[in-house]
N, C-alpha and C positions, 0 to 999 in steps of 0.2 A: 129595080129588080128585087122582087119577094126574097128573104134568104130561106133555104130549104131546111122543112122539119126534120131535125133528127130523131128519132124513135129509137128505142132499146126493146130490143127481143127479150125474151125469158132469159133464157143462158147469158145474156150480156149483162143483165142485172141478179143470175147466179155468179159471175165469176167475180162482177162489183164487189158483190157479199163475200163472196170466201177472201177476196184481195183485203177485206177491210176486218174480219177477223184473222185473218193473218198477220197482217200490221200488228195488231193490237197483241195476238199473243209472242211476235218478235219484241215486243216492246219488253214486255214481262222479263222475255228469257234475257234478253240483254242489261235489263237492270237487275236480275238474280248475279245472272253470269259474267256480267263483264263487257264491254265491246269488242275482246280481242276472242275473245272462247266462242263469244256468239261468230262474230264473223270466220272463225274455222268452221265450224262445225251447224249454225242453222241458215247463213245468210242463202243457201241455195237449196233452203226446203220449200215448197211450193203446196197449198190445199186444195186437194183436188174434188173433195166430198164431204158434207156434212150432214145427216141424218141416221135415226135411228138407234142413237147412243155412241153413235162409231165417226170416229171424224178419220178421213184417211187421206194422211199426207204423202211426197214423191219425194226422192233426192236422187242426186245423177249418177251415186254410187253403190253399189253395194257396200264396201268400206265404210261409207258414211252411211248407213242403214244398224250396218252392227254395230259400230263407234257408240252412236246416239242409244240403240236399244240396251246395248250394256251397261252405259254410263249416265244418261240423261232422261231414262222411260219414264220415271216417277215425275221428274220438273217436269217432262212434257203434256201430261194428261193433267197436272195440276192447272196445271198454264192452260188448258184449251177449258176446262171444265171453269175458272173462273169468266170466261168469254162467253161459253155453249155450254150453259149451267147443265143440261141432261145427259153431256158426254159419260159415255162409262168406260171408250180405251178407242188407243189412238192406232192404228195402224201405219207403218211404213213401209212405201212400196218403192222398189227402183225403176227409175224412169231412164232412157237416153233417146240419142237424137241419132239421125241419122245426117252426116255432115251433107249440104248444101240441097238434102230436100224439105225439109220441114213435116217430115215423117216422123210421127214420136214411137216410138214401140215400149211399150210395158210390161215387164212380169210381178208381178205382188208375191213379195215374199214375206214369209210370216216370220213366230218367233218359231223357234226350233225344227223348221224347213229350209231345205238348201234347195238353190238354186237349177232349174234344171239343166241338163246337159249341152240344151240348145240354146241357153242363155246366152245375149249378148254379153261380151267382156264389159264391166262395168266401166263408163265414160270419165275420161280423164277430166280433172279438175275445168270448169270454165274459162278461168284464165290463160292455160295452157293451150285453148285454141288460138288463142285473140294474139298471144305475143309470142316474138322468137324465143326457140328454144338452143342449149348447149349441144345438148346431146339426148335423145332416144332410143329405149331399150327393143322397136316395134321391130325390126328389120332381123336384130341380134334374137327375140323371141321367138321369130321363125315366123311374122307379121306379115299379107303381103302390100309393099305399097306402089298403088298404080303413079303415083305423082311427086315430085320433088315438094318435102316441105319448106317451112320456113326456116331460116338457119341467120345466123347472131353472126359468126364472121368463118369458121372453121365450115371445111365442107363433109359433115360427120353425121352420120342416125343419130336421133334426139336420144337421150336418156333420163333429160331432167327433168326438174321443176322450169317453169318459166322465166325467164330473166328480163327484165325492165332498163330495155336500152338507156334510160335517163339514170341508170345508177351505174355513171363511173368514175374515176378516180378525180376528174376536173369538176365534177356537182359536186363531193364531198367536201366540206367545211371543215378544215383543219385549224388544229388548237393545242394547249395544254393538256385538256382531257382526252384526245385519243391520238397526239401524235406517234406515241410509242405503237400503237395498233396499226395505222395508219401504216406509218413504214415499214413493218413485219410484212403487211400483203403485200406491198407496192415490191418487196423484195422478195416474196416468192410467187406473184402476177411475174413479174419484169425477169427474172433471173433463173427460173424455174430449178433446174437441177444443182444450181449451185447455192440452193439455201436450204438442203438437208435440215442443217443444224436450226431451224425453226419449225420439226416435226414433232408430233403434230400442234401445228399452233390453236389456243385455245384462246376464245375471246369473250366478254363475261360483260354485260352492261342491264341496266334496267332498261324497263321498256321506253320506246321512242327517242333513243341514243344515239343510234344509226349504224345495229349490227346489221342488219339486213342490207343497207344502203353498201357498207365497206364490205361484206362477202360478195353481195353479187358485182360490185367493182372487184373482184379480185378475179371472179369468175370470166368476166367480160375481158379483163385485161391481158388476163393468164390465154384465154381461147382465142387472142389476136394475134400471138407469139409468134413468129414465124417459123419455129419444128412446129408448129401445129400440134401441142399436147390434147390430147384426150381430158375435155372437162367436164366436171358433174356438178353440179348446183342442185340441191334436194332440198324441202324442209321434209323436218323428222315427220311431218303428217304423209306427203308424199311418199317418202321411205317405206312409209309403214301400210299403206295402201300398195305400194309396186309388187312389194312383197308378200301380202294379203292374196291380191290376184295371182303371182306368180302358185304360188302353194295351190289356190283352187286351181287354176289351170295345169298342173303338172309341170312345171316349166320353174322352179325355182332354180334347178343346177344351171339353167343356159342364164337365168338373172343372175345369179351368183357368178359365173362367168365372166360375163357382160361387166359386171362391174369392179371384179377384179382386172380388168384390162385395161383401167383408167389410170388416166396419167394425175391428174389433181379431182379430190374430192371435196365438198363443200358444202358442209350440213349447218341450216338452221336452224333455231328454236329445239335444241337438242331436249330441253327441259319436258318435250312433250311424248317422249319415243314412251312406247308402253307397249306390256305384253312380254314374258321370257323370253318365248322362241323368237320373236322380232328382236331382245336384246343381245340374245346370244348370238346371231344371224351379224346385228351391227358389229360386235367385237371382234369376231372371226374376221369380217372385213375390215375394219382396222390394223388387226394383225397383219391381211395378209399386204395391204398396203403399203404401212409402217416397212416393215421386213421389207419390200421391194423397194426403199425409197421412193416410195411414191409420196405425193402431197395430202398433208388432211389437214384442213382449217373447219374448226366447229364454232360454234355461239352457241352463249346457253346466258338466260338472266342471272345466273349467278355462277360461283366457282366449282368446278366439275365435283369438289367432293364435298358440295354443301346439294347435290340432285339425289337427294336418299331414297327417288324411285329408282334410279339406276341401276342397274346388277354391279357390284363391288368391281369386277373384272373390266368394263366398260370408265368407272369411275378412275381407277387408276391409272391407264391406259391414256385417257384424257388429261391427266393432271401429270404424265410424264414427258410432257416437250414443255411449249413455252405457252405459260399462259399471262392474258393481258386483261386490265380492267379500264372500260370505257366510263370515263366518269360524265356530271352534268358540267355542260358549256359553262364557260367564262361567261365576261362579260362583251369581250373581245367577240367572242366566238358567236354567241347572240347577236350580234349589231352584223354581223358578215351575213349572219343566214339571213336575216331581216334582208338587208342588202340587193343580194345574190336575186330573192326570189322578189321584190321590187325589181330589179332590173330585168327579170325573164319578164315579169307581166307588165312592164311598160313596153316590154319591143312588140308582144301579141295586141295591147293597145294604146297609142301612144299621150291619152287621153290623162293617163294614170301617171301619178306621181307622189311620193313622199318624199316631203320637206327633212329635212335630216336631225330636224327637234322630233319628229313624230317616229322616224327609226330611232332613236336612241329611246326615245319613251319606251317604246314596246320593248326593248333590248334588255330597257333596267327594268323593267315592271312585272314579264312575262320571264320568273327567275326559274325555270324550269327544264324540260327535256328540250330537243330540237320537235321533237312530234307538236309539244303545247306552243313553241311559237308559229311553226306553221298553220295550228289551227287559231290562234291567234290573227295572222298576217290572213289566214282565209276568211277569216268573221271580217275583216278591213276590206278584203275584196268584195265580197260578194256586194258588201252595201254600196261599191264603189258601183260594182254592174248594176243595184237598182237604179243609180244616178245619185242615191244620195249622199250630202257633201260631204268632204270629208274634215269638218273644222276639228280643232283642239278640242273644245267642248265636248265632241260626240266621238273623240277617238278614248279622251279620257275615259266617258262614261262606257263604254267598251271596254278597255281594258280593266276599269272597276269591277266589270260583271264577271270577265275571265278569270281572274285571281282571285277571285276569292272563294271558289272552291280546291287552288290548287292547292293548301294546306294539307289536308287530308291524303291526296294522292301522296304526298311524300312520307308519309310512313311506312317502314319497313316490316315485313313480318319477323326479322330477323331480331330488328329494337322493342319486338313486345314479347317474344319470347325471350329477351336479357331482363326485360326491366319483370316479365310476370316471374319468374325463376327465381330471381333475386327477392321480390316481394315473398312471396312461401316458402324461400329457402332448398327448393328442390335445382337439380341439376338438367339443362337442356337436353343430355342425352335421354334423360327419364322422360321428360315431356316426350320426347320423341319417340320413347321405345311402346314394347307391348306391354307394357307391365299395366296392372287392372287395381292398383290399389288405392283408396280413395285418397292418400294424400298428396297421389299425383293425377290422379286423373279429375280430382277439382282443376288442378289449375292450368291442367292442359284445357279445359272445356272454360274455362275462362280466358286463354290465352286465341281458342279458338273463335269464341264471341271477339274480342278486340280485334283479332282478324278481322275478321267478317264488319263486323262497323267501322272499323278504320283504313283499311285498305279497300281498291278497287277489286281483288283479288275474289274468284265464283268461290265457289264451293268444292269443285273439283281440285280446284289450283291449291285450294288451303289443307284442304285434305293430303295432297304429293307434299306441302311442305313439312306437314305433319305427321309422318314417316310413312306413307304412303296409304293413310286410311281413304275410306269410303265417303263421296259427298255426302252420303244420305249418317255420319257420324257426326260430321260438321255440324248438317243440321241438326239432328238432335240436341248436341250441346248448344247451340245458336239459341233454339227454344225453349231447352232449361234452365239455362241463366238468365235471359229475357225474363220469362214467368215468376223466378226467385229474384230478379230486381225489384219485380213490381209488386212485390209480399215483403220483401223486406228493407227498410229502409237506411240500416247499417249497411245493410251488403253495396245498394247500390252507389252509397259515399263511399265506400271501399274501391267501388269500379272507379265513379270517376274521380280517386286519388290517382289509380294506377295511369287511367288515359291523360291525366295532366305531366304525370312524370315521361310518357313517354312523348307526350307532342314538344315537352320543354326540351 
């Protein structure tokens, strides 16, 4: 039997094309920005057109329309114009779907156009179809729904972000670095009204720790209770899109309602909330929780009063119950995870197995977050599902490859603003403050280059740590210190004295 030609229409080898400079300028943004910034905020833009100087991309929200225009317009037309050299501006329009016809409907909003009155509500986050939810504000905003959604264990209108059935309190990997966090949820999941006295709990780790992992176990465990408390599970980007739409829709007193009637709250990635009136909106709701005994557990990558984008009033507020720091795994703690997730993927295939010289390998070698050894133990899979073998030889050379970028991730922006301050004698509040005088604002623009080359950390991120400046300040000092490296040759032994004192 002949096998049948395939052929490609025009439009099938337009959308090849836009899929493959798409790729190419996600690439870009992700190594400007980060994996973790790009995946909020670009992983769901989509190209839908390119000619004429105008390249015109879609995203599912309105939210994430302004977000990006506000904060990322410049990356973005840089990024498309080193791709589509004759771009001269990029366009964002909001797309949605309609659920289960495969009807897309479009409105193109510009800059300084709003939406018109017939506009669909902009479509909740992608994930938030696909998995159960806590709790939904659709019903309480006056929504109407023809069909019972999906629902995690309580029988309640959604309100939240999405919750990931696989994160609860029996996945979680317990250790020296988070037992103390650990048992904080597990006793206001399990005990709900009788643990006051851990309000609001705050909880503080670097990336890939597993704050997200132990809130939404708190979430899931807390909403199986049998009083059936009212749960909310939010990241601060959700929060700040519910509340985004409530405002245009006229409907923020019934959201504000809505979510003062909840019994446990549960905010993650607090470090990302922006905006006053979205910060003032958050503290009023804390208060008015806190005040009822009600439950608030937050995460934030660091300690509530080291977030100097936060309004003062939010910052305190956060750092008056208990707060706990999630530190990096043992040694102990590493060999479990390794473990744990060998043992899920030998029961899905029973083909798989590690010898217990090969988990301790990866346990001592991969001296890092829980995130780096899962992506570790996932490089060991995958090449398992090519077929290829898995000898000592080629796990070693595997984990040679891994580690040896993780040096770098592990500096803090915290250890280059002690060790630059210390080097020029100025004080971290100054770095941080607005003052404009050149003996501090050299070494804030060199503290912000070490940033930026030493850390994983975009541009926006360095900017909030740097008392809440603008990406496009970052860069500039990124590019003036660069350019005065490479003119002077004292300065740049200067620099890397400083980048040796702080990797030591």
């Amino acid at each position: 039997m002949m096998a049948a030609k395939v052929t490609m229409t025009g439009t099938d080898k337009a959308e090849l094309a836009s899929s493959e400079v798409m790729d190419r300028v996600g690439a870009r943004l992700k190594a400007q920005l980060g994996p973790d910034i790009y995946a909020s905020w670009f992983q769901r833009m989509r190209l839908d057109s390119v000619g004429k100087g105008v390249c015109q991309v879609s995203v599912p929200t309105a939210f994430l329309r302004s977000w990006i225009q506000s904060h990322y317009q410049e990356l973005l037309i840089e990024a498309f114009k080193a791709e589509v050299p004759a771009t001269l501006r990029v366009d964002i329009v909001v797309r949605s779907a309609v659920r289960g016809g495969g009807v897309r409907l479009r409105q193109e909003v510009r800059p300084g156009e709003k939406p018109s009155a017939s506009a669909e509500t902009p479509a909740r986050p992608a994930a938030a179809k696909e998995r159960p939810l806590v709790q939904d504000t659709s019903a309480l905003l006056g929504a109407a729904s023809a069909e019972a959604r999906p629902r995690t264990v309580a029988n309640v209108d959604n309100l939240g972000s999405p919750l990931d059935p696989r994160y609860v309190f029996d996945s979680f990997v317990e250790g020296p670095a988070n037992r103390v966090a650990l048992a904080a949820g597990r006793a206001i999941a399990e005990n709900g009204p009788q643990s006051t006295r851990f309000n609001p709990l705050f909880i503080h780790a670097g990336v890939g720790l597993g704050k997200t992992h132990l809130l939404q176990a708190i979430a899931n465990a807390a909403a199986a209770r049998e009083d059936a408390p009212r749960v909310v599970y939010l990241t601060a980007e959700y929060f700040m899109w519910r509340f985004a739409s409530a405002i245009r829709d006229n409907k923020a007193l019934d959201l504000k309602e809505a979510l003062r009637g909840i019994d446990v709250l549960v905010i993650d990635d607090v470090q990302f909330l922006q905006g006053k009136s979205i910060q003032q909106e958050f503290c009023h709701l804390l208060n008015a929780l806190i005040d009822s005994a009600k439950h608030v557990i937050c995460a934030a990558d660091r300690p509530a009063q080291e977030l100097e984008s936060l309004d003062p009033r939010v910052r305190s507020r956060l750092s008056n119950g208990i707060t706990i720091e999630m530190a990096i795994p043992d040694l102990s703690m590493r060999r479990a995870i390794v473990e744990m997730r060998a043992k899920a993927l030998a029961g899905e295939d029973p083909s798989f197995h590690l010898p217990d010289a090969t988990v301790e390998a990866i346990a001592r070698r991969v001296a890092g977050t829980g995130r780096d050894i899962e992506g570790a133990f996932n490089q060991i899979a995958f090449r398992h599902s090519l077929g290829q073998p898995l000898t000592p030889e080629a796990i070693d050379g595997l984990l040679a490859q891994i580690t040896r970028t993780s040096a770098e991730r592990r500096v803090r922006i915290e250890d280059i603003l002690k060790f630059v301050s210390r080097h020029y004698n100025v004080t971290r509040t100054d770095m941080l403050s607005a003052r404009r005088t050149r003996t501090i604002v050299r070494p804030r623009q060199i503290a912000m280059y070490l940033a930026k080359t030493m850390t994983p950390r975009s541009l926006p991120e360095i900017g909030r740590r740097f008392g809440g400046r603008d990406h496009t300040t970052v860069l500039h000092a990124v590019r003036k210190i660069e350019a005065e490296r490479g003119k002077d040759e004292a300065f740049s032994e200067e620099l890397d004295l400083i980048r040796r004192m702080i990797e030591e």
